[in-house]
N, C-alpha and C positions, 0 to 999 in steps of 0.2 A: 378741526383745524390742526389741534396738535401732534394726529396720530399723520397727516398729511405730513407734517414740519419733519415730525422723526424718520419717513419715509424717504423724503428727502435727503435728510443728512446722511443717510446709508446709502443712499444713491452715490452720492459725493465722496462717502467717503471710499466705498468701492473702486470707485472710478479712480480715484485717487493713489488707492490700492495698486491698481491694475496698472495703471501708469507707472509708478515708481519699478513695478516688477517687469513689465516692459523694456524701460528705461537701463535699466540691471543688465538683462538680457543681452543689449546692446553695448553698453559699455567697456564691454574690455575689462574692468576694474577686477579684479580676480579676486582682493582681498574683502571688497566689499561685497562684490556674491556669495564668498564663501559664510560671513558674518550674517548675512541677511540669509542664506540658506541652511544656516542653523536656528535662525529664527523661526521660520517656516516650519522646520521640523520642529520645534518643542510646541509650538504652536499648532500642531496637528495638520499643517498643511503640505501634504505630503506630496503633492504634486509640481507644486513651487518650486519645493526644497528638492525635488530631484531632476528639475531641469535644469536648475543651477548648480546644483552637483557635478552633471554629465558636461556643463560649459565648461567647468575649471578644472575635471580630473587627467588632463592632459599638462596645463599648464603647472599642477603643481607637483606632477610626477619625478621621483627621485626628490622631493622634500620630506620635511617634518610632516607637513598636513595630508601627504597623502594617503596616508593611512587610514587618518581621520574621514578624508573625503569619501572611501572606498568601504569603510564600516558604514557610515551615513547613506552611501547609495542602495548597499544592503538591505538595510533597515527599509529606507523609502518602499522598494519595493515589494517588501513584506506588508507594513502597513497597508498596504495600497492591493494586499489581496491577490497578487501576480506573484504568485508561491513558487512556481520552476525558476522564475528569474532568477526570484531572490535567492532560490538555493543555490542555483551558477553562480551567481554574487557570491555569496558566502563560501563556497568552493572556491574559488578565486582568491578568496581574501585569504583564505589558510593556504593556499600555495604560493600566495606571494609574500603573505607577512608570518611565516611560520613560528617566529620570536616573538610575535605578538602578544602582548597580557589578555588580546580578545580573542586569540586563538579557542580555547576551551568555548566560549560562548558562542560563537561561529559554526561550529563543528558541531555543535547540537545544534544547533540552527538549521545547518543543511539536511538532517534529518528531519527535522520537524515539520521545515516548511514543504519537504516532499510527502511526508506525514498528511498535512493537512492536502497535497496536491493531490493527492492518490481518489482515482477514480470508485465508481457503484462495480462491486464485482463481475459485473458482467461484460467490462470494459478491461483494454490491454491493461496490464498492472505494471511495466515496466517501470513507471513512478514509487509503486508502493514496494517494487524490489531495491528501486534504489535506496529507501528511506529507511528500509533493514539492514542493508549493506552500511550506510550511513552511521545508522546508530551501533551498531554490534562494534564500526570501526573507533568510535566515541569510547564505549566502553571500556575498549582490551584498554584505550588509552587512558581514560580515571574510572576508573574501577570503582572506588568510592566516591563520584560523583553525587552530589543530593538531588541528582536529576533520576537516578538511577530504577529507581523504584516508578517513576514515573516513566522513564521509556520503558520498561518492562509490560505497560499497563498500553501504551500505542503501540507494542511488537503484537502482543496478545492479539489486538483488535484486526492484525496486517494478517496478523497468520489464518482468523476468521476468517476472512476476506479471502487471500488465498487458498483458502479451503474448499471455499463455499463453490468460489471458481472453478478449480478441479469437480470439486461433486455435482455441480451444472455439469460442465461438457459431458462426465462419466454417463450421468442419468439420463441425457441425450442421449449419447450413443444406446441406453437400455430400452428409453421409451422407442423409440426407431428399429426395436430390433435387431440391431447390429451388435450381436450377443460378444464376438469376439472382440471387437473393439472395445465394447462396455469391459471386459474382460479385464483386458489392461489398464484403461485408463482408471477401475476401481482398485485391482492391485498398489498402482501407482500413489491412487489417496490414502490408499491406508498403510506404504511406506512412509508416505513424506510426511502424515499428518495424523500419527499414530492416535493422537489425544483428539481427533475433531469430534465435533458435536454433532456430526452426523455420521459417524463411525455405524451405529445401530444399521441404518437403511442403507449404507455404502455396503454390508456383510449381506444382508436380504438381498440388496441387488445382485450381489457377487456369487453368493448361492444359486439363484433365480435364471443367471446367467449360463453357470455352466448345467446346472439343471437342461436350462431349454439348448443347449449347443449338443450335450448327449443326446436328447428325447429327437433332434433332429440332425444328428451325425450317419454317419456312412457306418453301416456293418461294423469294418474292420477297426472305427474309431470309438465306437460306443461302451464297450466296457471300459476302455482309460476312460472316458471323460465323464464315464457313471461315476465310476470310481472318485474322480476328482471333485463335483457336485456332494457325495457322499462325506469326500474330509473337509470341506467347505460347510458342512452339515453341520455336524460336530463341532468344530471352530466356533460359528453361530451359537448354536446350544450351550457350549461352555461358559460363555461371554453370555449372555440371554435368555438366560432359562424361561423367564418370566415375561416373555416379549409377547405382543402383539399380533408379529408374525409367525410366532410357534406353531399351532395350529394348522393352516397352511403350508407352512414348511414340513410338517413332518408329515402330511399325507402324500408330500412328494417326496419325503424320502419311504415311504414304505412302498413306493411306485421303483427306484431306485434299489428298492432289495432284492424285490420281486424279481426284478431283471437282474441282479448280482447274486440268485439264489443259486441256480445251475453251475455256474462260474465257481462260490464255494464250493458244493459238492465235490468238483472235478477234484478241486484241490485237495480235500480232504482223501480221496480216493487216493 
């Protein structure tokens, strides 16, 4: 009976709930949506508080509160998990209240929440570019932020990410045989992403590549592009002595001599 009773009163009082917030909805009352939609946000109820937000930030445009309204609607929909919104939001709020004391807090914000928006690498990254563009802009502007050390530590994770990205497509283009495409698109990862964690296998493929573009080039191309396999060799070696891939590599560079042996001779001659 009495877990029935309290059953009840949660009924009621929901209801009750739901009524008054209703009731809000309709009223026109600007000042009391506003009151009661900060209620709803300290209260965790973020849904509430941001449709009574969107009712009045019209009405109280060119005020005091609108400021307020405009950081709250932010907020809302960060809590609420809709992270591009809330980064628009927060991009918005620094260009329209650039004076602002919430300025600084915003402006990491819009990085962050693109931060957390940013897709599985194997998805368009134009989110996770924005959220580096984002933070790096945060930074030139506090330098000594004590966020600092922490964005450095979600650039880190963007830059994996974009890494991984590039080294996907490249390895595509490698496992498909399409040796000249892999060609570039591995040069390309180990301009942009000198330090990646897959640096090792991005060199073995890039080796492997022009290795097999000479082994299957035309006459008149095959000594350049022994030749180039060959300082592609080296590079590898330098960097790896102790690899995995050594082994293998270097019976195709002795395959690589063989055929650039005549070639010295001439020279020497």
């Amino acid at each position: 009976m009495m877990k029935n009773f309290i059953g009840f009163l949660l009924v009621i009082i929901l209801m009750s709930s739901c009524s008054e917030y209703q009731k809000l909805l309709k009223s026109g009352d600007s000042q009391a949506m506003y009151k009661k939609a900060v209620e709803y946000y300290n209260n965790g109820d973020y849904t509430k508080a941001s449709n009574l937000f969107d009712g009045i930030r019209m009405v109280f445009q060119g005020t005091s509160k609108a400021q307020s309204v405009a950081y709250y609607r932010a907020f809302c929909s960060y809590n609420q998990k809709d992270y591009e919104v809330a980064a628009e939001l927060f991009k918005q709020f620094v260009s329209i209240y650039p004076e602002s004391s919430y300025v600084e807090e915003c402006l990491y914000m819009i990085g962050y929440c693109n931060f957390l928006a940013s897709p599985k690498a194997r998805l368009d990254q134009t989110v996770t570019e924005k959220a580096m563009e984002s933070f790096q802009l945060y930074l030139s502007r506090y330098p000594n932020s004590s966020r600092k050390e922490q964005i450095h530590e979600y650039m880190d994770e963007m830059r994996d990410k974009l890494s991984y990205k590039d080294y996907l497509s490249a390895r595509n283009y490698y496992l498909r045989e399409k040796y000249k495409s892999a060609v570039v698109s591995l040069e390309n990862c180990l301009k942009d992403y000198p330090g990646s964690k897959y640096r090792e296998e991005i060199m073995y493929m890039l080796f492997n590549s022009k290795y097999e573009m000479a082994v299957n080039s035309v006459e008149d191309k095959q000594y350049e592009r022994y030749n180039a396999a060959k300082e592609e060799y080296y590079y590898f070696l330098d960097e790896y002595p102790e690899s995995r891939y050594a082994k293998e590599m270097a019976r195709k560079y002795e395959i690589i001599n063989e055929f650039l042996k005549p070639y010295d001779v001439d020279e020497e001659e």
